[in-house]
C-alpha positions in Angstrom: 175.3 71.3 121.2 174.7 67.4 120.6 171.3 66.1 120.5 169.1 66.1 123.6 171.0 69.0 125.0 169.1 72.1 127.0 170.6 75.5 127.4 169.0 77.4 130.5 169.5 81.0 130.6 169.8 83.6 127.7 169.9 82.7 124.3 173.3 84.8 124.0 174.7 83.7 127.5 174.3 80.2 128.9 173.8 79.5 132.5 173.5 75.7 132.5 173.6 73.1 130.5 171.9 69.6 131.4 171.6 66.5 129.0 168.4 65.4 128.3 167.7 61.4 127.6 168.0 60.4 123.6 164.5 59.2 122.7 164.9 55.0 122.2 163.6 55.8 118.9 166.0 58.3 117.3 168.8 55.0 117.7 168.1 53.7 115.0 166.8 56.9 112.7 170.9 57.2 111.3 171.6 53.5 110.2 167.9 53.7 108.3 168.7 56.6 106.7 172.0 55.5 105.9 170.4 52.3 104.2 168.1 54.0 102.9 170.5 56.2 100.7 172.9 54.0 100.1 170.0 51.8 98.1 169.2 55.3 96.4 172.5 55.8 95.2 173.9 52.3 94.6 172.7 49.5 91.7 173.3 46.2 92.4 175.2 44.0 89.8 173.3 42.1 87.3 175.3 39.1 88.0 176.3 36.5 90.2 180.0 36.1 90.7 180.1 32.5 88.8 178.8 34.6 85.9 180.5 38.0 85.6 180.9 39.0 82.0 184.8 38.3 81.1 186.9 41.0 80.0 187.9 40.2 76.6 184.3 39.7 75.5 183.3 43.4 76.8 186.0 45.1 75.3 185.0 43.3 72.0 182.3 45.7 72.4 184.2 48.4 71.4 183.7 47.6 68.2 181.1 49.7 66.1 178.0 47.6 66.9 175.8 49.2 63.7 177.1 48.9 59.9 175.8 52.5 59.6 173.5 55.4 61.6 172.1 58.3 59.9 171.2 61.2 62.1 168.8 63.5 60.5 168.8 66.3 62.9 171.0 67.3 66.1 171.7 69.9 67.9 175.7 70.3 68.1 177.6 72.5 70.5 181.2 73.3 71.0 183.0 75.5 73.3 184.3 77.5 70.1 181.8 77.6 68.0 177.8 79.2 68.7 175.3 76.0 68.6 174.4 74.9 65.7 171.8 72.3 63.5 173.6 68.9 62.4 173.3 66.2 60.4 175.2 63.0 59.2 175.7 59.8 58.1 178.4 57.7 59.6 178.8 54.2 58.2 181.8 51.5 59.4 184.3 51.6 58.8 185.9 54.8 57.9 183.0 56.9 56.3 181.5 60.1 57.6 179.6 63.0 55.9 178.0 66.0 58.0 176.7 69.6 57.4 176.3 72.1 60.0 174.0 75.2 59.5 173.4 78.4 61.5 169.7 79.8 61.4 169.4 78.4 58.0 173.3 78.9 56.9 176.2 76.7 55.6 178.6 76.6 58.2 180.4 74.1 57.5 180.2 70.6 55.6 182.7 67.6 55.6 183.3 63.8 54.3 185.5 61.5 54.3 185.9 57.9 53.0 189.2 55.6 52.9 190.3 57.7 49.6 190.1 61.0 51.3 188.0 64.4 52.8 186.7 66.9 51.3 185.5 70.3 53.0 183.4 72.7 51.9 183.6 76.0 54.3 181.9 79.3 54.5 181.7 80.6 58.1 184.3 83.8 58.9 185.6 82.2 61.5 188.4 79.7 61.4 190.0 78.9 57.5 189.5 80.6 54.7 186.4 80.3 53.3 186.4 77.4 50.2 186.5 74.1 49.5 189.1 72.0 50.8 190.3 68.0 50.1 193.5 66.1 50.8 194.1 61.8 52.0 192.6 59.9 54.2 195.6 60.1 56.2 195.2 64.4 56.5 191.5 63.4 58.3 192.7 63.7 62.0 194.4 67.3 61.6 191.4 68.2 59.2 189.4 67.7 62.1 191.4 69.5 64.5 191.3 72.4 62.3 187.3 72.2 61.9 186.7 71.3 65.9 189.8 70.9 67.7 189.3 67.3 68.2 192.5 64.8 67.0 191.4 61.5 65.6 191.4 59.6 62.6 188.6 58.5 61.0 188.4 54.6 61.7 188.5 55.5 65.1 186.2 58.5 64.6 183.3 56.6 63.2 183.4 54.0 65.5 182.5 56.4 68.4 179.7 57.6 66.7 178.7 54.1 65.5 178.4 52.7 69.5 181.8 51.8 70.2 184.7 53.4 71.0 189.2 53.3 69.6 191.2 50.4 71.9 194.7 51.4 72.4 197.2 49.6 70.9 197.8 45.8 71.6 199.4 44.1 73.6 197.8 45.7 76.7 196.7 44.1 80.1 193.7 44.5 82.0 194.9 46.4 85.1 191.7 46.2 86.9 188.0 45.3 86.0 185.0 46.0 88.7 181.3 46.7 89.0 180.9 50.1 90.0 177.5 50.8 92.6 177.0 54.2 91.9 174.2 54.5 90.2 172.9 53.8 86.8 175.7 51.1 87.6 179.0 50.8 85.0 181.1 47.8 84.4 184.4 49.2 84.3 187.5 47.4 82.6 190.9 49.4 82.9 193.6 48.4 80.2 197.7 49.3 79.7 199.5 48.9 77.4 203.4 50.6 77.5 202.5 54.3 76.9 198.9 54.5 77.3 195.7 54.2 79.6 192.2 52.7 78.6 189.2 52.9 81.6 185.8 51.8 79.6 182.6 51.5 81.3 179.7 49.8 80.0 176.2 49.7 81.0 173.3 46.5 81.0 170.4 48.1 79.1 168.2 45.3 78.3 169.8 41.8 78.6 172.6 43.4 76.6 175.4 45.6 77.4 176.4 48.4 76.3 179.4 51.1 75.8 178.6 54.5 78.0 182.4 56.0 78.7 185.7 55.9 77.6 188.9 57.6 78.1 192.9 57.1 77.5 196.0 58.6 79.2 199.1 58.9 78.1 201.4 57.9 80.2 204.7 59.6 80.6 208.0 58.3 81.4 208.0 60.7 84.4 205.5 62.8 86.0 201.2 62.4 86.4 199.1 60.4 83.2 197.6 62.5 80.6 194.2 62.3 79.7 193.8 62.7 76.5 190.0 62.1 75.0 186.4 60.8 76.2 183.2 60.0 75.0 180.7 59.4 76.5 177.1 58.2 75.6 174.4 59.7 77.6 171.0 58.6 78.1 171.6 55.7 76.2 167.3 54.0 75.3 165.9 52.5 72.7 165.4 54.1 69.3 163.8 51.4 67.2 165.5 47.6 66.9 168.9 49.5 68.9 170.1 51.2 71.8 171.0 54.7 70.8 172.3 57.5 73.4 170.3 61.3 74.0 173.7 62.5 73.7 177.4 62.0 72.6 179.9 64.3 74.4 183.6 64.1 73.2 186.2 66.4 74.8 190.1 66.8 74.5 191.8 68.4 77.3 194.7 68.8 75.5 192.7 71.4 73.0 190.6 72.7 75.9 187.9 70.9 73.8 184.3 69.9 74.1 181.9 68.8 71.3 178.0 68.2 72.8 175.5 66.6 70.4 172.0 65.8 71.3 170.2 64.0 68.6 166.5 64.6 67.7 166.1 62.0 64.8 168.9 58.7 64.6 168.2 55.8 62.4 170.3 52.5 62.7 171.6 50.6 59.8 169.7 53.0 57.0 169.7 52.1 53.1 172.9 54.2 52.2 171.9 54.0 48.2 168.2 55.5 49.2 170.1 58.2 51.1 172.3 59.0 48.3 169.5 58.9 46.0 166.4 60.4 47.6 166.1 64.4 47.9 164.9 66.4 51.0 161.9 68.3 51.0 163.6 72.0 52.5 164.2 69.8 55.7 166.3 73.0 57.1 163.6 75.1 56.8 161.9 73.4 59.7 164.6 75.3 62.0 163.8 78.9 62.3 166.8 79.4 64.8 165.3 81.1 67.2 167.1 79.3 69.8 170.1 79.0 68.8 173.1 81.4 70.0 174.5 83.9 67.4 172.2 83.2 64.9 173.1 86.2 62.9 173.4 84.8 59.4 176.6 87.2 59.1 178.4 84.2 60.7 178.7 82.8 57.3 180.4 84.2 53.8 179.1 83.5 50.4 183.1 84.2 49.9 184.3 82.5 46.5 181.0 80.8 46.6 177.5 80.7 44.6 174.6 82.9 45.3 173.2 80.2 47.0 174.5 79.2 50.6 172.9 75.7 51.2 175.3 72.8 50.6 174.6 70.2 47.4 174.6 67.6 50.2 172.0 68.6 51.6 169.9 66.8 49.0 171.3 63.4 49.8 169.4 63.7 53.9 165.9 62.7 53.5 163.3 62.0 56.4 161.7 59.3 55.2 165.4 57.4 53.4 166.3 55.6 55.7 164.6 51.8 56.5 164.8 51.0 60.4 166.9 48.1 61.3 169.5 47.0 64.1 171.9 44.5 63.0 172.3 43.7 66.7 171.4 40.1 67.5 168.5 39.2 69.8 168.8 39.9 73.6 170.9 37.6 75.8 169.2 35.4 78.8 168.6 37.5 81.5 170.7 34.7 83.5 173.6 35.2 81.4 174.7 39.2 80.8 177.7 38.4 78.9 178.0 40.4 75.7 175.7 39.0 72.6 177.9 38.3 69.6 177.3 39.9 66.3 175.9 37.8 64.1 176.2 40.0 61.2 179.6 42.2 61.9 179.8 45.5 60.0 181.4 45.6 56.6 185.1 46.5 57.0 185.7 47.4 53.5 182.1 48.0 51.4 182.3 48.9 48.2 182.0 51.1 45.5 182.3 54.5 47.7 178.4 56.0 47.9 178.4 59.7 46.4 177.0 60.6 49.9 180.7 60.2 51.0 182.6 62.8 48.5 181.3 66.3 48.4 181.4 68.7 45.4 182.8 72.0 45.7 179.7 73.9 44.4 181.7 77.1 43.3 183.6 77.5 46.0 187.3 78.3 45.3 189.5 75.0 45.9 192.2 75.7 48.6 193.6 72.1 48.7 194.7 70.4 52.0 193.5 71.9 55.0 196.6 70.3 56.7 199.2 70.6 54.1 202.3 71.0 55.0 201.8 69.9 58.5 
């Protein structure tokens, strides 16, 4: 029954029913809870409407905002693959190296730079165990092979550098809003004739930042596609930059999901110091007790060394990297359009760091990964 409504008789079988008065009171208890919620779930915008950031200066945001970031240890999941230790070194703007180890075991370790990739590979899972390289061009189906994840590497680095691949121009901006729902996202839709960009960025401290983006395809007939995201979680301060907890990339199309949630990130490190300097046993810190299948038979010393633990590993050092945002100094709190860089990453740095090409260490070369395809 409705409020302030009294059933006389058995509680099985009613008799009568008579309407008692609504307490003056209890009027006015659903609009305050209603207010009260809606101030819980919604953020206000940090803007006036005379000063709403303009679309072409967030989506220049996009852009990689560091020259470099070196992660020293992460924790990476995938939907195929048992969790695993990472690290890398990602530096604009096509440059990547990683290892991935299982309870103190090679997995897996990859570069590439804008001459090529190389591979090494040792789990029993996936290719054959060996050392693989091939073009720049083969990077994207290299690591689809390694991760089910399509994307080149230009567009690959800059995700993990803070920004995030435009579609192709000319596009229009279909719609741009500030979302309420809390933490609060400024959200810029784009077109262009066969794809679909929604980007949302957050204001983290007089600055804004990237948090989400996603594309569709668009098909001549039928529903959009989605096709990737990213998104950067928990984005807070780590040192002179905004870094996220956590980058999540996923790929319906491969039914895939990629979760890393960083322990140690520097901004903008000294690449020659990380090339140069060696780690003290940094992977024997992780006893891999937590991590799912950590059976060392995961991995095969197949067509390699006696020795499992990737050369690269040397080039990752604690204490390599010198802290540093190349970000310029925080915008007027009265004015939350997007800071210019002062000091753009280098789009074509030069001579290629060692950290960047990977030796084979034994392991028996198998060429292209992607050959042929």
């Amino acid at each position: 029954m409705g409020n302030g409504a009294q059933i006389e008789g058995s509680c099985c079988y009613s008799t009568k029913v008579t309407q008692q008065p609504r307490p003056r009171s209890c009027r006015w208890h659903a609009p305050i809870l209603f207010i009260g919620l809606w101030a819980i779930a919604c953020a206000s915008a940090p803007y006036d409407r005379s000063n709403a950031p303009q679309a072409p200066d967030l989506l220049s945001l996009t852009k990689a905002r560091f020259d470099a970031v070196q992660v020293n240890r992460a924790k990476l999941r995938h939907n195929f693959l048992p969790r695993v230790e990472l690290m890398y070194v990602a530096q604009a703007p096509a440059r990547f190296v990683a290892t991935a180890q299982l309870a103190g075991n090679e997995l897996f370790s990859v570069a590439v730079n804008e001459q090529g990739y190389t591979m090494r590979y040792l789990a029993n899972r996936g290719p054959t165990p060996g050392f693989y390289s091939g073009p720049a061009t083969s990077w994207s189906c290299a690591l689809d092979r390694l991760l089910r994840f399509s994307m080149g590497s230009e567009d690959f680095v800059r995700l993990l550098l803070g920004g995030a691949p435009l579609i192709a121009a000319p596009f229009r901006v279909t719609s741009h809003r500030w979302e309420r729902r809390r933490p609060g996202h400024e959200v810029i839709r784009i077109e262009n004739e066969t794809m679909r960009q929604e980007i949302r960025f957050r204001w983290i401290e007089n600055q804004w930042w990237l948090a989400t983006a996603s594309t569709w395809m668009l098909p001549q007939h039928g529903q959009p596609q989605l096709r990737w995201t990213v998104e950067h979680v928990g984005l807070r301060r780590v040192g002179g930059a905004i870094l996220p907890e956590r980058t999540i990339l996923s790929q319906p199309g491969s039914k895939s999901r990629i979760h890393i949630a960083y322990e140690e990130q520097t901004v903008d490190p000294d690449i020659r110091s990380v090339t140069d300097e060696i780690s003290d046993d940094r992977w024997d810190e992780a006893d891999g007790d937590d991590w799912e299948d950590g059976d060392p038979a995961t991995t095969t010393t197949e067509g390699s060394p006696s020795h499992v633990v990737p050369s690269m590993e040397n080039t990752f050092s604690a204490g390599s990297a010198a802290a540093g945002s190349t970000m310029s100094p925080a915008a007027a709190t009265s004015a939350p359009h997007p800071a210019p860089r002062n000091d753009p990453p280098s789009q074509t740095p030069s001579p290629i760091p060692a950290i960047f090409k990977l030796l084979s260490d034994g392991l028996v070369p198998r060429g292209d990964l992607c050959e042929g395809r």
